[in-house]
C-alpha positions as CSV (number, residue, x, y, z in Angstrom):
1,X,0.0,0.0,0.0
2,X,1.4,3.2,-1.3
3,X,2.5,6.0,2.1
4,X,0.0,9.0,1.8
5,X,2.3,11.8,1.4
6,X,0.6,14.4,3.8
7,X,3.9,16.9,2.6
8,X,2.5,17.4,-0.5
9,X,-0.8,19.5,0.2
10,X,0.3,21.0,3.0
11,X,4.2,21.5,3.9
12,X,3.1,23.4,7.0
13,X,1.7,20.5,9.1
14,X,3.3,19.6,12.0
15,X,1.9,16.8,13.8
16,X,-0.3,14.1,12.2
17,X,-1.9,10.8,13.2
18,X,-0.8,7.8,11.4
19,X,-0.8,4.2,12.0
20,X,1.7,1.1,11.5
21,X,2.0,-1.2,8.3
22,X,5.3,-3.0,8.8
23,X,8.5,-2.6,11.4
24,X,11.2,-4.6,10.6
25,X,15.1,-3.5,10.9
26,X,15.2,-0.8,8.9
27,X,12.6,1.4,10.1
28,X,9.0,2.0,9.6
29,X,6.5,2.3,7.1
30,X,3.5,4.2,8.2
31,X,-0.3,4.1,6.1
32,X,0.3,8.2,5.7
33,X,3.1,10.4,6.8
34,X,4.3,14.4,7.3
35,X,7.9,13.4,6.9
36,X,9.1,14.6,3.6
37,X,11.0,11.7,2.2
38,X,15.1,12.6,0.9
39,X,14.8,13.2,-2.9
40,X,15.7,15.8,-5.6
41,X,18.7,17.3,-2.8
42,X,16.2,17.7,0.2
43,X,17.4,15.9,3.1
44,X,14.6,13.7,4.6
45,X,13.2,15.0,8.1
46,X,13.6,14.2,11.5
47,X,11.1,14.3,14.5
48,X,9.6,11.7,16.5
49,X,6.8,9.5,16.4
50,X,4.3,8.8,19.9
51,X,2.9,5.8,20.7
52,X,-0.5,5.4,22.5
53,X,1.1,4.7,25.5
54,X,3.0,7.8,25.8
55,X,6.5,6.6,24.9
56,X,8.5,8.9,22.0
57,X,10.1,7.2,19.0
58,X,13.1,9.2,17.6
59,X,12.5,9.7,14.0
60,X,16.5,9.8,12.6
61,X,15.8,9.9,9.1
62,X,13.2,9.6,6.1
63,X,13.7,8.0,3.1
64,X,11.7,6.1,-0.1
65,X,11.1,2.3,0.5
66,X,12.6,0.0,-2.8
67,X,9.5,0.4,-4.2
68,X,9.7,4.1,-4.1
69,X,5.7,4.5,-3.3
70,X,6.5,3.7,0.7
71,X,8.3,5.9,3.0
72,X,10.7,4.0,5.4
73,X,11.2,6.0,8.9
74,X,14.3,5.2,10.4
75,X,15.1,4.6,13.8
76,X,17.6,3.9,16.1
77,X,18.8,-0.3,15.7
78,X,17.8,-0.9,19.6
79,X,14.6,1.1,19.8
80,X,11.5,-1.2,20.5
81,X,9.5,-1.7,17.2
82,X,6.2,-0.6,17.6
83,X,3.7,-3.5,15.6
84,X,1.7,-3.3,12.4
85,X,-1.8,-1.7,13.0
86,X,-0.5,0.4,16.2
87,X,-1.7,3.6,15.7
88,X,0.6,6.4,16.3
89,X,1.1,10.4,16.5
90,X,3.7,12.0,13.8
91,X,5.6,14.8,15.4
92,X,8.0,16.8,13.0
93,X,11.6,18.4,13.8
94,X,9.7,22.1,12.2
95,X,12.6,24.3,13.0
96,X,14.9,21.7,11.2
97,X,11.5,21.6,7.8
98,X,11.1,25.3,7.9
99,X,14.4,26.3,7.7
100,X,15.2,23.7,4.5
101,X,12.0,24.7,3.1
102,X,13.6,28.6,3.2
103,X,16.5,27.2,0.9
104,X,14.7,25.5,-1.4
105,X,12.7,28.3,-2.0
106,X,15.6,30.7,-2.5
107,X,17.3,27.7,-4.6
108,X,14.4,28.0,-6.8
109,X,15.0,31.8,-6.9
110,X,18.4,31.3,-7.5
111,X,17.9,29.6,-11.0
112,X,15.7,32.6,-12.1
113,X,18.5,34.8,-11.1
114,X,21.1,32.9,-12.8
115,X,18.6,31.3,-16.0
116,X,21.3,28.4,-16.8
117,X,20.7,24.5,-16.8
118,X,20.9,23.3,-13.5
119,X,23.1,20.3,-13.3
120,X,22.9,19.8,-9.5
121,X,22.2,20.8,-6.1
122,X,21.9,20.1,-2.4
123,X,19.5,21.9,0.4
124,X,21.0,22.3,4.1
125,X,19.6,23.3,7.2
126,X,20.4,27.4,6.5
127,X,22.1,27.0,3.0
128,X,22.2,25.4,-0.2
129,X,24.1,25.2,-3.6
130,X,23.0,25.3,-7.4
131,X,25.6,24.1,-10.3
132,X,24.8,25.7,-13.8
133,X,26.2,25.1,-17.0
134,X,27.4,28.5,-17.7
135,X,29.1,28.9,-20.9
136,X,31.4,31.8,-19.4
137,X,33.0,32.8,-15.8
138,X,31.3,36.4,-16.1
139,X,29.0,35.9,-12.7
140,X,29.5,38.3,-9.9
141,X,28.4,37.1,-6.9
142,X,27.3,40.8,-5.7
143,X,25.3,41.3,-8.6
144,X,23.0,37.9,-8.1
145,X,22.6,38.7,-4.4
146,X,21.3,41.6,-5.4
147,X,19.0,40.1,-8.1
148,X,18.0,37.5,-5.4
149,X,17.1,39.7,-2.2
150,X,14.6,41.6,-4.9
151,X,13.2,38.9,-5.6
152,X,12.5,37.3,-1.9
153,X,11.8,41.6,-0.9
154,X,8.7,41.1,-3.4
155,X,7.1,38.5,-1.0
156,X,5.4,36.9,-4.1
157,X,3.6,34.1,-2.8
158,X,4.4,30.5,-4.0
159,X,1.5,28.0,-5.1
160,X,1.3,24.2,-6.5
161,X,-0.9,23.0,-8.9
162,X,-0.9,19.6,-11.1
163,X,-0.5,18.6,-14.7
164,X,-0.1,15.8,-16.6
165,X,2.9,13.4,-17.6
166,X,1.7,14.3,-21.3
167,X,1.7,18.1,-20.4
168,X,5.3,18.3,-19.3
169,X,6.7,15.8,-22.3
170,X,4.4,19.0,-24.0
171,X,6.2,21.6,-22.4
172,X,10.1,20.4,-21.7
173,X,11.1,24.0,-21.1
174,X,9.8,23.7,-17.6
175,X,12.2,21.6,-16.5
176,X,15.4,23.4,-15.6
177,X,17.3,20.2,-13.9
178,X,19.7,18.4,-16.1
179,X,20.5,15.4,-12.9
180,X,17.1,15.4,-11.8
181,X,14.2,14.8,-13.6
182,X,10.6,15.3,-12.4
183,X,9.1,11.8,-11.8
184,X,6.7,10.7,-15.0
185,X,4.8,7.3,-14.7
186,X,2.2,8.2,-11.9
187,X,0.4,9.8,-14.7
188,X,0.7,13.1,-12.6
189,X,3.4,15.8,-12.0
190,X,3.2,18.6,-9.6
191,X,4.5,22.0,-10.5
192,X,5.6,25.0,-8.0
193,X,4.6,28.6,-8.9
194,X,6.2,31.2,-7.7
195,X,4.1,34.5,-8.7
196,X,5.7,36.7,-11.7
197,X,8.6,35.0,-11.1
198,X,9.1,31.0,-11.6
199,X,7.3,27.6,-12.7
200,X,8.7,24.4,-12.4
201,X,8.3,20.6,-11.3
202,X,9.3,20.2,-8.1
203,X,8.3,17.1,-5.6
204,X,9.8,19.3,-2.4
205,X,9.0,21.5,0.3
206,X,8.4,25.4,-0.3
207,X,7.2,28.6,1.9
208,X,4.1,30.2,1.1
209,X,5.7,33.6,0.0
210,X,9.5,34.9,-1.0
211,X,9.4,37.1,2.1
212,X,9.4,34.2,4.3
213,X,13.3,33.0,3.3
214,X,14.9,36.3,4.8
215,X,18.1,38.0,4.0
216,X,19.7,35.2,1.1
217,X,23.7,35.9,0.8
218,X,25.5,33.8,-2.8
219,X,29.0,33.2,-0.7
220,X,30.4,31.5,-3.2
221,X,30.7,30.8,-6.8
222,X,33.1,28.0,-7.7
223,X,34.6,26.4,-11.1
224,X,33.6,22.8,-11.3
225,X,34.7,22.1,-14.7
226,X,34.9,24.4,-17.8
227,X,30.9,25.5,-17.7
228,X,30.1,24.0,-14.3
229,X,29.5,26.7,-12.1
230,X,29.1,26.0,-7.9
231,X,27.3,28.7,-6.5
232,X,26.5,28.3,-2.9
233,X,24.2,30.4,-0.7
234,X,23.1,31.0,2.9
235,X,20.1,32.4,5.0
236,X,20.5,34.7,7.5
């Protein structure tokens, strides 16, 4: 049975009820879950899970089961298992969500800012890094700062809506990520907006508006190869 991703409508939720369909070694799989699972450079969350008797589970990490429709919950080797069919409370780590969900929103930024093919990236707990194929080294740091805090100072707020598999193959410019591509096969692909500014697939975690990231800094922009631009970038 597929995990209900709860993440997807609503990225704000913080606590959730849920109940147990298998505990074996490697974790948990739970009927529905908060927990955004690690994929496309998101990290997957933390928290804990409560059982009915009171007891806290810590939640270590999250991460897609084989079949990539579960989500495994790992916990620590020694903690007791709770059993199929126990039902349990989901409690997130939000400090540790919100502030990831602040860098992928200013990652997505960043790509408007700098309107190159993406060829990777990661999302930390206050900062995060793009690479772009950039045909030249012209790209002052100062200068996409700049561009950036407009951007977030605009507070445009940030929506997803769905399409099809057959509406993306229709419209390829949407996707900016050469290493990842948007999942197709579901027969569904969801799509962030971000008002005026940005539309692309994305399966992550975003705030509602720019002005929620905060002062966004590039620190760094690195040569990776002879078009593969690193730049790196932090929250205040």
């Amino acid at each position: 049975m597929p995990t209900e991703l709860l993440f997807r409508d609503d990225a704000y939720l913080r606590e959730a009820e849920a109940r147990i369909v298998a505990a074996d070694e490697t974790g948990l799989i739970l009927d529905r879950t908060l927990f955004y699972a690690q994929g496309g450079g998101q990290p997957g969350d933390r928290g804990r899970l409560v059982r009915e008797n009171g007891t806290a589970v810590p939640i270590l990490d999250t991460v897609y089961g084989p079949d990539k429709s579960t989500v495994l919950h790992r916990i620590a080797p020694d903690e007791p298992r709770p059993a199929p069919g126990e039902p349990v409370r989901l409690v997130l780590d939000w400090p540790l969500r919100h502030a990831r969900m602040r860098v992928h929103t200013a990652l997505h930024l960043l790509s408007v800012a700098l309107p190159y093919p993406v060829t990777g990236g990661a999302i930390g707990d206050g900062d995060g890094r793009l690479d772009f194929d950039i045909p030249d080294a012209g790209v002052d740091k100062d200068a996409v700062t700049a561009r950036l805090r407009e951007m977030i100072e605009r507070d445009a707020a940030i929506s997803e809506r769905w399409i099809s598999d057959e509406e993306l193959l229709a419209n390829p410019g949407l996707v900016k990520t050469m290493s990842v591509k948007p999942p197709i096969g579901s027969g569904r692909v969801r799509l962030v907006a971000i008002d005026g500014l940005d539309l692309q697939p994305c399966g992550g975690t975003h705030v509602r508006r720019t002005g929620e990231i905060g002062a966004a800094t590039v620190t760094a922009i690195e040569k990776k190869g002879k078009q593969n631009r690193r730049v790196r970038l932090t929250l205040a």
